[in-house]
C-alpha positions as CSV (number, residue, x, y, z in Angstrom):
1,X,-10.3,-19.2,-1.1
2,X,-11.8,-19.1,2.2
3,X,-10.5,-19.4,5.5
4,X,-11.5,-22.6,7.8
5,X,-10.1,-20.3,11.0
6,X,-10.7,-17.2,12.2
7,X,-7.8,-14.7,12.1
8,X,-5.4,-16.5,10.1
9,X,-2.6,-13.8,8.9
10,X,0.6,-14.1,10.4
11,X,0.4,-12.8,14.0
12,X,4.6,-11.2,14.1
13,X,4.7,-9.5,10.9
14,X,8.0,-7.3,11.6
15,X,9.7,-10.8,12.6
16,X,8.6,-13.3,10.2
17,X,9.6,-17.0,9.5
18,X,7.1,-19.3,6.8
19,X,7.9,-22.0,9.3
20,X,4.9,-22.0,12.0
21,X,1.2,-23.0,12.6
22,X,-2.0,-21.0,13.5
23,X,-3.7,-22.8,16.4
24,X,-7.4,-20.7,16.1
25,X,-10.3,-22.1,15.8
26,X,-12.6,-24.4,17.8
27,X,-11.5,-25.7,20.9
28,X,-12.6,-27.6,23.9
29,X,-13.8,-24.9,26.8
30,X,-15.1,-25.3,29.8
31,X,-15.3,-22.1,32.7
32,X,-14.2,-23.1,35.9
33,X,-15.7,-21.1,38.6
34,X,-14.0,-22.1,41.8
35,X,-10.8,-21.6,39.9
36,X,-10.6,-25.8,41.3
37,X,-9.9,-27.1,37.6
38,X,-6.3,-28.1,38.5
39,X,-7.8,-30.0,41.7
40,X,-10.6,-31.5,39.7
41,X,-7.7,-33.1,36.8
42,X,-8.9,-30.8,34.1
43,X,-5.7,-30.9,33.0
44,X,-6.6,-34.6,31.6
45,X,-10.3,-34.1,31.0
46,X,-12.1,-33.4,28.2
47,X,-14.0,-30.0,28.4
48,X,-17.6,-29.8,28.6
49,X,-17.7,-26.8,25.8
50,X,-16.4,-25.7,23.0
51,X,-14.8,-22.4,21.7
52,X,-14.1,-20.5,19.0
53,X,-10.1,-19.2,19.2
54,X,-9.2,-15.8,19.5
55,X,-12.1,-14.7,20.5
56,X,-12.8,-14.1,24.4
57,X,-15.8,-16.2,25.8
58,X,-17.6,-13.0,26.8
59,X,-17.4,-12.1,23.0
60,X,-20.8,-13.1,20.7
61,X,-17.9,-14.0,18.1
62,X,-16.8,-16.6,20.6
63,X,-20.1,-18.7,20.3
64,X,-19.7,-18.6,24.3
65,X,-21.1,-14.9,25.0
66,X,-20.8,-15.5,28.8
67,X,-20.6,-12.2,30.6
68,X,-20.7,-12.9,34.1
69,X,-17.2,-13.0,35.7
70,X,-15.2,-16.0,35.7
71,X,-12.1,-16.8,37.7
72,X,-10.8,-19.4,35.6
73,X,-11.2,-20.6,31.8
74,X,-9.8,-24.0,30.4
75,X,-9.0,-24.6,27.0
76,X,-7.6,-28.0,25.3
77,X,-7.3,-29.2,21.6
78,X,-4.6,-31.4,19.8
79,X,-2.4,-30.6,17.2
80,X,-0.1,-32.8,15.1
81,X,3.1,-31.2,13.7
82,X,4.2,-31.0,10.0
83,X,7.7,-33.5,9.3
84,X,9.2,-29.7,8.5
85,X,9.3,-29.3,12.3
86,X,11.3,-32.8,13.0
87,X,14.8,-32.0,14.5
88,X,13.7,-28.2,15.5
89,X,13.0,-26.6,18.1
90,X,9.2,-25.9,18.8
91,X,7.8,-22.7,20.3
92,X,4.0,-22.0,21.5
93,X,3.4,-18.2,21.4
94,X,0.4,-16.4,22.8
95,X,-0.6,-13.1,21.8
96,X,-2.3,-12.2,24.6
97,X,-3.9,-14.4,27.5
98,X,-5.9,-12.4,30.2
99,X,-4.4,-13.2,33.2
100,X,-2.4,-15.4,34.9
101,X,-2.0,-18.0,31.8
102,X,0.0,-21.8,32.4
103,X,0.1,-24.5,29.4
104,X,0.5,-28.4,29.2
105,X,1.8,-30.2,26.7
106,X,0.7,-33.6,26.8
107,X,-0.4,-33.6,30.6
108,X,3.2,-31.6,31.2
109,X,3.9,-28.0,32.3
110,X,5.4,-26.0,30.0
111,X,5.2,-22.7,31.3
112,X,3.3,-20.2,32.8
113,X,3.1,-16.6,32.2
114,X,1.4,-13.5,34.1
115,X,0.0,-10.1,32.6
116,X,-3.1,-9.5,30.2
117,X,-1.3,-8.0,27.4
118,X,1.8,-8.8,26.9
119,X,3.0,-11.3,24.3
120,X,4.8,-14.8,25.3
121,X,5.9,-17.7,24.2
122,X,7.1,-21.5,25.8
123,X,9.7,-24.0,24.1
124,X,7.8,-27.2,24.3
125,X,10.0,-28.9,22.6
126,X,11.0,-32.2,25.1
127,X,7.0,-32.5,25.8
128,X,6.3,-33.6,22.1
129,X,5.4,-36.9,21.1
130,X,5.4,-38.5,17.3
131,X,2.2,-37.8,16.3
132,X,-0.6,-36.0,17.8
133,X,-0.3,-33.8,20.9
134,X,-2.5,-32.2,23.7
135,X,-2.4,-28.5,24.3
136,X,-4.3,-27.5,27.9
137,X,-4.2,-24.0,28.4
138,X,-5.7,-22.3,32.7
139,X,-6.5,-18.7,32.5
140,X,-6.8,-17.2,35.9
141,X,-8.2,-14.0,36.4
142,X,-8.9,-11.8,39.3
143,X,-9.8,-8.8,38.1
144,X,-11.1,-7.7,41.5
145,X,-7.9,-8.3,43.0
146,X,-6.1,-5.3,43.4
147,X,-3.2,-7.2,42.1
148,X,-3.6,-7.2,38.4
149,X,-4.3,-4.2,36.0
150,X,-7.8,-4.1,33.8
151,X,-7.7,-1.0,32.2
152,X,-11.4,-0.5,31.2
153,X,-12.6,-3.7,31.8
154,X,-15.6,-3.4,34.0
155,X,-14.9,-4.6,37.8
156,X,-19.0,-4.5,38.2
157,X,-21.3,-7.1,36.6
158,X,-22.7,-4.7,34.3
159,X,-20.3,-2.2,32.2
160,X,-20.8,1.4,34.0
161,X,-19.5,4.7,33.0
162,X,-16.5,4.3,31.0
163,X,-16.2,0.8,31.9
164,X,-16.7,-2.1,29.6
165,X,-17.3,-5.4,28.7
166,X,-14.4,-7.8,30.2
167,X,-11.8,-9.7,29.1
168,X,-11.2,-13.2,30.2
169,X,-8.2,-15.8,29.0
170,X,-6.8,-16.2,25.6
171,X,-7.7,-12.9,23.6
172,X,-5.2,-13.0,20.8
173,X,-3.6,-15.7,18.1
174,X,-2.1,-19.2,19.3
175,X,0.6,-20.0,17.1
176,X,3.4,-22.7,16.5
177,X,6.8,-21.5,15.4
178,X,9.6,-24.3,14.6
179,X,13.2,-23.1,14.8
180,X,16.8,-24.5,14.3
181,X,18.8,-25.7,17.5
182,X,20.4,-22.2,17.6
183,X,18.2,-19.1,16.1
184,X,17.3,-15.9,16.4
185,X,15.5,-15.3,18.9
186,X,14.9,-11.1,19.0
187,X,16.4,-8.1,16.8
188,X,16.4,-4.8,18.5
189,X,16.2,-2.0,15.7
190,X,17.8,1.3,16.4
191,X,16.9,3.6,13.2
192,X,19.7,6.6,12.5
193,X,17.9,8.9,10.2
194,X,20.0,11.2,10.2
195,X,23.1,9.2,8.9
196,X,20.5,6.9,7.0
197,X,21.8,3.9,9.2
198,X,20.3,1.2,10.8
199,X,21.6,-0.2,14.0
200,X,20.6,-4.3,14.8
201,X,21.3,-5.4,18.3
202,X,20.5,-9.3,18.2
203,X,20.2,-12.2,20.2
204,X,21.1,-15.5,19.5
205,X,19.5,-18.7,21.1
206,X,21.8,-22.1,21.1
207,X,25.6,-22.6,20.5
208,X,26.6,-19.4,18.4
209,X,30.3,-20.5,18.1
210,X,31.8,-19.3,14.4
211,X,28.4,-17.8,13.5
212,X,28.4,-14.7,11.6
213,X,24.8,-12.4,11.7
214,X,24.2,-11.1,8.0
215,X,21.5,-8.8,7.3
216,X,20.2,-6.8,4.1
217,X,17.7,-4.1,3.3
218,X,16.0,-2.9,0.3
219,X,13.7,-0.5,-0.8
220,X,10.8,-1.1,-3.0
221,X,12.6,-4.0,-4.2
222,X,15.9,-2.6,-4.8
223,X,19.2,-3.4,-2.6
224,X,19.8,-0.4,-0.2
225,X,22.6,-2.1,1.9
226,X,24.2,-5.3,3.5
227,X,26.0,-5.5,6.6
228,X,27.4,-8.9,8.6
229,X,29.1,-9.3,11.7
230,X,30.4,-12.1,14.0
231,X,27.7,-13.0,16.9
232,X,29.8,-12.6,20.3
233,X,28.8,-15.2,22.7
234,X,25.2,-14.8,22.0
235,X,24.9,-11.0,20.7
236,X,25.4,-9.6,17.2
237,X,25.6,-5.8,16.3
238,X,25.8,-4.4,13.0
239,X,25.6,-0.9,11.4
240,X,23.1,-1.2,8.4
241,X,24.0,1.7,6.0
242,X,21.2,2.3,3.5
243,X,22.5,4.0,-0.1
244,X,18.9,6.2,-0.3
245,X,17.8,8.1,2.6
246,X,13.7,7.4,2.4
247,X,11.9,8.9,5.6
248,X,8.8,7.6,7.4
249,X,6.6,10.2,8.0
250,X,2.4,10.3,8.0
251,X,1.7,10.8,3.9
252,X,5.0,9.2,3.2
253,X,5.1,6.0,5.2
254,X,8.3,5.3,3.7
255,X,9.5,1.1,4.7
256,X,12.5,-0.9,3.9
257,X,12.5,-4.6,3.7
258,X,15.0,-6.1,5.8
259,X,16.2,-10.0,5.7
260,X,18.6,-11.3,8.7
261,X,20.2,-14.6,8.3
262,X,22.6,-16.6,11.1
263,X,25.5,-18.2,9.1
264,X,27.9,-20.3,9.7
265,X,30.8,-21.3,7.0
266,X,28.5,-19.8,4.1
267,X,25.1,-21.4,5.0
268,X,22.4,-20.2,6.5
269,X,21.1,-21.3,9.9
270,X,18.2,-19.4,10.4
271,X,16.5,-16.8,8.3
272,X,13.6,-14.2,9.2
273,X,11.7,-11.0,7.0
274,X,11.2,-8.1,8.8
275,X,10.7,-4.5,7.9
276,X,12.2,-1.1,9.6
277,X,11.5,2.9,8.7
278,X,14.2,5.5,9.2
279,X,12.4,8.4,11.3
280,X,13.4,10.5,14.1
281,X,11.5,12.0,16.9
282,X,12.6,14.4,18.5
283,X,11.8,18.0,20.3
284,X,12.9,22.2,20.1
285,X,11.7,23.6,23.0
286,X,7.9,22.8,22.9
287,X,7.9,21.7,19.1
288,X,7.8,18.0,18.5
289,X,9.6,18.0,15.4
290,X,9.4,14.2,13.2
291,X,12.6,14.1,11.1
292,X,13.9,17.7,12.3
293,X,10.4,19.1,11.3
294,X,7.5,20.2,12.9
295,X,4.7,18.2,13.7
296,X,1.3,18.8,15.2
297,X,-0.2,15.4,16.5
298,X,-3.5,15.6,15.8
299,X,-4.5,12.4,17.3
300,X,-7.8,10.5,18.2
301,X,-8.3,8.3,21.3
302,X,-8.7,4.6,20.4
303,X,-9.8,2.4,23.1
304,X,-9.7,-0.8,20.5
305,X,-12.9,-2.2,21.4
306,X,-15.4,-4.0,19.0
307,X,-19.4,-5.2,19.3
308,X,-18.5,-8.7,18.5
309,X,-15.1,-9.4,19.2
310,X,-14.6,-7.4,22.4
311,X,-10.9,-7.3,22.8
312,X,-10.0,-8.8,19.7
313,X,-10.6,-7.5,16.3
314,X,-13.0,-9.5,13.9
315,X,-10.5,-9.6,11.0
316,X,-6.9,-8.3,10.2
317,X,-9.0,-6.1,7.8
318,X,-11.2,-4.4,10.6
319,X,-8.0,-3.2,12.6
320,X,-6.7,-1.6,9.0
321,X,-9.9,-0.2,8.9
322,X,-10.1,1.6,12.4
323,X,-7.0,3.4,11.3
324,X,-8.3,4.5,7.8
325,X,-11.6,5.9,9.8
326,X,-9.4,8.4,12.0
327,X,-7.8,9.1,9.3
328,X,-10.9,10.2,7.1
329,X,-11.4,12.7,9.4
330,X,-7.9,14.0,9.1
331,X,-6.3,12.6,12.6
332,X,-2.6,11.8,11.9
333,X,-2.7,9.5,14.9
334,X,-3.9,7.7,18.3
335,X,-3.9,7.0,21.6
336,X,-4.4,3.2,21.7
337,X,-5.8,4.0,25.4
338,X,-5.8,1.8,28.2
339,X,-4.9,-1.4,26.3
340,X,-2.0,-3.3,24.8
341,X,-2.9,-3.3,20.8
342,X,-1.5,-6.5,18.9
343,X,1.3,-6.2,16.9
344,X,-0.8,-6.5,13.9
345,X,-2.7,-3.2,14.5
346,X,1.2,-1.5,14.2
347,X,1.7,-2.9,11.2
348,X,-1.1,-1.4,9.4
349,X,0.0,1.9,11.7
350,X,3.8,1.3,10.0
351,X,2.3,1.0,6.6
352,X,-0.5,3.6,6.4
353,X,1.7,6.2,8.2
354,X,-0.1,6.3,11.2
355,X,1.3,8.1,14.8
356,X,0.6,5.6,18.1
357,X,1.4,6.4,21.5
358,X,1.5,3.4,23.5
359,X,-0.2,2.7,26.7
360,X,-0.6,0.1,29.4
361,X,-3.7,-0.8,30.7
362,X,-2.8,0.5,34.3
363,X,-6.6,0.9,35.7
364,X,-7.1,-1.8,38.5
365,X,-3.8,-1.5,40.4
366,X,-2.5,1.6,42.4
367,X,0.6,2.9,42.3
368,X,0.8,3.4,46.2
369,X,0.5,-0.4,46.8
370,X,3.6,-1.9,47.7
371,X,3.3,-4.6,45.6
372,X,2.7,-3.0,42.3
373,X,6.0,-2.4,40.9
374,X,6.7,-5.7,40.7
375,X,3.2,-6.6,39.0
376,X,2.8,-3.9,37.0
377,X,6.2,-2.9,35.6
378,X,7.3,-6.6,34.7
379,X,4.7,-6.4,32.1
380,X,4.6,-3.3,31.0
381,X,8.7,-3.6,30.4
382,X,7.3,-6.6,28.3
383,X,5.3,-4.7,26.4
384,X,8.4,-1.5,25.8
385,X,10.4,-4.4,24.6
386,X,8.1,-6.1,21.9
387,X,7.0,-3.0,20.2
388,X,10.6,-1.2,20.3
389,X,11.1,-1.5,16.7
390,X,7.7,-0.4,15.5
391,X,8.3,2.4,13.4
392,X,4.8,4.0,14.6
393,X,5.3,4.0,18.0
394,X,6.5,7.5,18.9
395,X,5.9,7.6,22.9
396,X,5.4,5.5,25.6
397,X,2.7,6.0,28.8
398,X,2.4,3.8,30.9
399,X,-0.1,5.4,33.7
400,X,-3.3,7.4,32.5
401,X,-5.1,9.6,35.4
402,X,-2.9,8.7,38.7
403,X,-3.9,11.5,41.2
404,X,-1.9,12.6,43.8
405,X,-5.3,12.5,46.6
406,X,-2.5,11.4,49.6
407,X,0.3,12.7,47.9
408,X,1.8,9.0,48.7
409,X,5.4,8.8,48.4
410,X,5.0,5.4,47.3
411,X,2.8,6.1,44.4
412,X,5.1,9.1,43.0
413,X,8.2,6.9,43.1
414,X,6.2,4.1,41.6
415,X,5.6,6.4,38.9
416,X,8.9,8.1,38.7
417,X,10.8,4.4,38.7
418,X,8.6,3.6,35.6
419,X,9.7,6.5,33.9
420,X,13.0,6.3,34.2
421,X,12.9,2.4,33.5
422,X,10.8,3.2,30.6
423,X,13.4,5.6,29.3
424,X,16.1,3.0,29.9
425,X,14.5,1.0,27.6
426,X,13.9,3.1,24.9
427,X,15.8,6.8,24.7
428,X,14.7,7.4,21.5
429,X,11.2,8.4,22.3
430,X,9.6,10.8,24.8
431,X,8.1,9.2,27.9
432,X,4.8,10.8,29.4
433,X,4.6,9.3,33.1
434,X,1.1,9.6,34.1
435,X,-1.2,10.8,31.5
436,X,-4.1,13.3,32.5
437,X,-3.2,13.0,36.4
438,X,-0.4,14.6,39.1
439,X,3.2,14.3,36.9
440,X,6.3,13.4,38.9
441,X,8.6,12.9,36.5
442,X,8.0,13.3,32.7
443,X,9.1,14.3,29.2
444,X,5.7,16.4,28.0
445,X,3.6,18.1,30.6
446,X,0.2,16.8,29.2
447,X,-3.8,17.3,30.9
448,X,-7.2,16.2,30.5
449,X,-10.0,18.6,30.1
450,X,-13.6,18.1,29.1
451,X,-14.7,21.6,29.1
452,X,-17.6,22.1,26.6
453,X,-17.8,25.7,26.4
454,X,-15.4,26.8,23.7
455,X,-15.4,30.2,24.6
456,X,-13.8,29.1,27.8
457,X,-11.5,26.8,26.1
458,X,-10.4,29.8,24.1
459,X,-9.6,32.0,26.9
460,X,-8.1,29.5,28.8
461,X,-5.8,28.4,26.0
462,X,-5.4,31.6,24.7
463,X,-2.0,32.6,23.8
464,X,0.5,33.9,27.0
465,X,-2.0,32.1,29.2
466,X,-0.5,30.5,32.5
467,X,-1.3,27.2,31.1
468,X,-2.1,23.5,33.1
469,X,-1.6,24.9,37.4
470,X,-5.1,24.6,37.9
471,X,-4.2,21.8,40.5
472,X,-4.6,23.2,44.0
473,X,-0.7,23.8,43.9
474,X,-0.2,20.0,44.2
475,X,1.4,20.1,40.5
476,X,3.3,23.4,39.1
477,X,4.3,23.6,35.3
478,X,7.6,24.8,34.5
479,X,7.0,26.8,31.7
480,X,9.3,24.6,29.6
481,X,8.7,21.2,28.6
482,X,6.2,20.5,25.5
483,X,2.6,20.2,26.6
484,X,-0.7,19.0,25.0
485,X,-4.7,18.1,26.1
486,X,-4.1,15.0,25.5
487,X,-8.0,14.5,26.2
488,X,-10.4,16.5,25.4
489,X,-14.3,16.6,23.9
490,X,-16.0,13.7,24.1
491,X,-19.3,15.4,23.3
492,X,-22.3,13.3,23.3
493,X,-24.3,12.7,20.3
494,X,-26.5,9.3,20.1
495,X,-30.1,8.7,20.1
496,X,-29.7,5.9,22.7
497,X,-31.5,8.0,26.3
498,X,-28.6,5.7,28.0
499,X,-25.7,6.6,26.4
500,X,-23.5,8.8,27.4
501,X,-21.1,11.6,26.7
502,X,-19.6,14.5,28.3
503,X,-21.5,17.8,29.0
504,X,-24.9,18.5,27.7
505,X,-25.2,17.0,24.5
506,X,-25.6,19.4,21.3
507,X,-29.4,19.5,20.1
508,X,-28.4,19.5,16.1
509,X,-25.4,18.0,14.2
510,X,-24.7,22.0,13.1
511,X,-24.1,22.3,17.2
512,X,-22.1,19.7,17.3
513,X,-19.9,21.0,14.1
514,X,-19.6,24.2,15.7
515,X,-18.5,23.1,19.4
516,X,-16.2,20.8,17.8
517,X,-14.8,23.3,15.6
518,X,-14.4,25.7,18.6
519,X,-12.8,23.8,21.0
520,X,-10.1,22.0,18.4
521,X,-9.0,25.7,16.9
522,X,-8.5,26.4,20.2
523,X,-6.2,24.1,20.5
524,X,-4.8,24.3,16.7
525,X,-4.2,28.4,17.5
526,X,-2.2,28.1,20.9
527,X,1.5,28.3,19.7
528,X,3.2,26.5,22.8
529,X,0.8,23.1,21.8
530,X,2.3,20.3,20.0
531,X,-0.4,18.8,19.5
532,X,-4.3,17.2,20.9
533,X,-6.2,14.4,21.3
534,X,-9.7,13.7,20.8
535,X,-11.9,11.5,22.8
536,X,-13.1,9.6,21.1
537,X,-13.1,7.2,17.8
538,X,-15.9,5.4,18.5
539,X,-18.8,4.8,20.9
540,X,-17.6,2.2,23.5
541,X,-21.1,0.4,24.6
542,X,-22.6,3.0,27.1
543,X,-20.0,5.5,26.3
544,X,-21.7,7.4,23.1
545,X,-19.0,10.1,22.2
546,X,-17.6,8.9,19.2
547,X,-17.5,10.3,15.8
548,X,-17.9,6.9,14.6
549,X,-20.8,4.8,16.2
550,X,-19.8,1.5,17.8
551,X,-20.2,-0.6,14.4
552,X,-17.9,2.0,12.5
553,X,-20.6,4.2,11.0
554,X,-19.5,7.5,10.9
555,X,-21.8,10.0,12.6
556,X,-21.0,13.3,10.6
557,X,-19.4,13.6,6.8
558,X,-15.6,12.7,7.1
559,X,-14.7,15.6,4.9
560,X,-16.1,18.5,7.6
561,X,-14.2,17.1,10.6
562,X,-11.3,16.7,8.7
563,X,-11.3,19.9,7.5
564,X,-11.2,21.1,10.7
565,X,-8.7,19.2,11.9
566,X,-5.8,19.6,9.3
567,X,-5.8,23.4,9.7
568,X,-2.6,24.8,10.4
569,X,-1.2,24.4,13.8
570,X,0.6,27.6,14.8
571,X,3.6,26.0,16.7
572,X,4.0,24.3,13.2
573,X,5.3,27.8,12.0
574,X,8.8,28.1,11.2
């Protein structure tokens, strides 16, 4: 059976109810300009264009393929609930919306939300009529403000460097959820793999008076454990133990099933699926060790962009493809660089056994403005929160390639108050505070460095080497904390005289083989590394220094890079 809409899975899948409504596909568009559309009562106009949802209009996908910049973007179509909704509570939820994004319901404000990559939602529930309804979404965005972060979207009118095609207003799936006067509303999910436990921290929306939380997992369809507890004003906290200890690890991405249900005397309330993975990560001196073992991350860097969708992936399938690529050529994981990835690219992550750092898009705002904490780490805390329980996330960065050029006090305790913010969210996982640039406060000592020669790369990584104070004496390395290149390669190789790449580009694919090869064992042989990444997966438009071409073909055999790549590490020595 065919789909009438594009990108019609379920957009939550490690929170899932059956009871909700994909709102892709066409709608009214119009671009506004003068950013006057509110003025002008385009809130109760009809739009002179149309659209096709997710998609963003500079995408070809979108059947807009505008790529000029626009400071706003309207959106309106109608929608008529299912009688399943009548007597609950209705929800509007947004993927993404890139920027500054405000909804009406039926001429009425609901809401309005601020960031380009974090996920949101509105209760719209007392603007609903019987019948049919009018959704009117405003996307504002100033990407040449200073005041909002871009990450590689291009702040020129052509893409440049490493620079690309923009972004503009909704960029993921619109979706209708209906829930029960009092619900669910988040799980928190703190796996104990040691103890083969699973800790829930919930929160509960509505009157939660002589509720009780109940929640069960199992395991390839057989019951692991059940655990209930009373809510407590509008919290719940229950220790899951599991019977069989099953660990999530790349090659064994190991997954219980986990139901929650809000009860009161014996009936259910509210039910959602969900799914969790018992994994620890965790460090000995320099080793990162998954589940008290050690583990070189041999990771790729994935900037998640795609010919015809931009932003936004073409089909559930494509994302779950990206990840089987890297993984051909025997990558264990990613960067998912300078962009928010959607929730359904960590599910395939959680299911394929797949490593993901994840990163803010913090290009476009400074650090040494006064008003960026406010801008910047609002969202980004957004963004900690709704990926917590993902099972493949195993660090957090929020800044990639701050430099230190003033030596601004403002900028380093920017940075160090998003560290330690960061890590009050989320202790479980090592925080990296700037990525490639001047560290002020950080868990792993990491740097960028695009060196092409590898005989340099292997003297200068060799072991015993005074590793990363190549700085000026603006930065010193203790000696003590684990450290990776966390960039590195990016060798050219395209036929295209405009492309790009870093360094001079090899003159045969047995060059490129043999660089490759030299600067990753390199890497691979240095017994204080924990692990690398490669730049990149895939050319990015003008950027040609993928080992897969833009449209996913891969430049070399599979089989030879990932040969390379899954040699022994020697910190993974015992």
């Amino acid at each position: 059976m065919m789909h009438t809409i594009p990108r019609p899975e379920y957009p939550r899948p490690q929170f899932f109810r059956p009871s909700w409504m994909n709102l892709n596909g066409n709608w009214q568009f119009e671009i506004d300009h003068g950013a006057s559309g509110r003025a002008r009562g385009l809130v109760e106009k009809e739009l002179s264009g149309s659209i096709l949802v997710p998609f963003c209009p500079e995408s070809p996908l979108s059947g807009v393929n505008h790529k000029d910049f626009m400071a706003a973007v309207w959106y309106r179509r109608s929608f008529t609930l299912p009688k399943a909704a009548e007597g609950q509570r209705v929800m509007l939820h947004f993927g993404a919306v890139d920027y500054r994004c405000e909804a009406w319901i039926n001429g009425k404000s609901a809401g309005v939300h601020e960031g380009g990559y974090a996920s949101f939602s509105f209760e719209i529930t007392a603007f609903l009529q019987e019948g049919e309804n009018t959704l009117v979404v405003c996307a504002d965005d100033q990407l040449r403000s200073g005041r909002q972060p871009f990450g590689k979207q291009s702040d020129r009118y052509h893409s440049h460097g490493c620079s690309y095609t923009r972004t503009t207003g909704i960029w993921q799936t619109v979706w209708l959820e209906w829930v029960p006067q009092t619900y669910v509303k988040k799980v928190k999910m703190i796996p104990d793999a040691q103890n083969g436990v699973l800790y829930l921290e919930a929160l509960v929306d509505g009157d939660a008076r002589e509720m009780q939380m109940q929640a069960q997992a199992s395991f390839q369809g057989v019951l692991q454990g059940e655990a209930k507890a009373l809510v407590d004003g509008n919290c719940a906290r229950i220790a899951l133990v599991v019977k069989d200890k099953h660990l999530w690890a790349p090659g064994s991405p190991h997954l219980y099933d986990l139901k929650i249900a809000l009860r009161r005397d014996e009936e259910n309330v509210d039910c959602a699926e969900s799914y969790f993975a018992l994994r620890t990560i965790s460090f000995r001196g320099k080793k990162c060790l998954l589940n008290g073992k050690p583990l070189f991350q041999r990771l790729i860097l994935d900037q998640g962009f795609y010919p015809d969708g931009i932003y936004t992936a073409p089909s559930d399938e494509a994302l779950k493809k990206d990840i089987e690529f890297s993984m051909a050529m025997g990558f264990n994981g990613a960067r998912l660089h300078q962009k928010v990835f959607e929730q359904r690219f960590l599910y395939w992550a959680d299911q394929l056994g797949y490593l993901c750092w994840g990163e803010m898009a913090s290009w476009g705002i400074d650090p040494a403005r006064p008003h960026t904490m406010s801008i910047f780490l609002r969202e980004w805390l957004e963004v900690v929160e709704r990926d917590f329980n993902a099972p493949c996330i195993v660090g957090w960065c929020p800044y990639n390639e701050v430099w230190g050029e003033s030596n601004d006090g403002l900028r380093q305790l920017t940075l160090q108050m998003t560290y330690r913010a960061t890590k009050a969210m989320d202790e479980t996982r090592p925080v990296i505070d700037v990525s490639g640039g001047l560290h002020v406060e950080t868990d792993i000592f990491d740097t960028h460095d695009y060196e092409q020669k590898p005989e340099i790369y292997q003297k200068r990584y060799a072991p015993g080497e005074k590793l990363y104070d190549r700085l000026e004496g603006q930065e010193h390395y203790d000696g003590k904390a684990p450290m990776f290149v966390s960039e590195y390669g990016g060798i050219r190789w395209t036929d295209d005289a405009a492309g790009w790449g870093y360094g001079e580009a090899p003159k045969t694919k047995e060059e490129f083989i043999s660089r490759y090869e030299g600067l990753t064992t390199a890497l691979l042989n240095n017994p204080e590394h924990m692990g690398f990444c490669y730049t990149q997966l895939t050319d990015v438009e003008q950027e040609q220094n993928g080992l897969y071409t833009y449209d996913r073909k891969a430049k070399f055999p599979p089989e030879i890079i990932a040969e390379i790549n899954q040699r022994r590490a020697a910190i993974e020595e015992e």
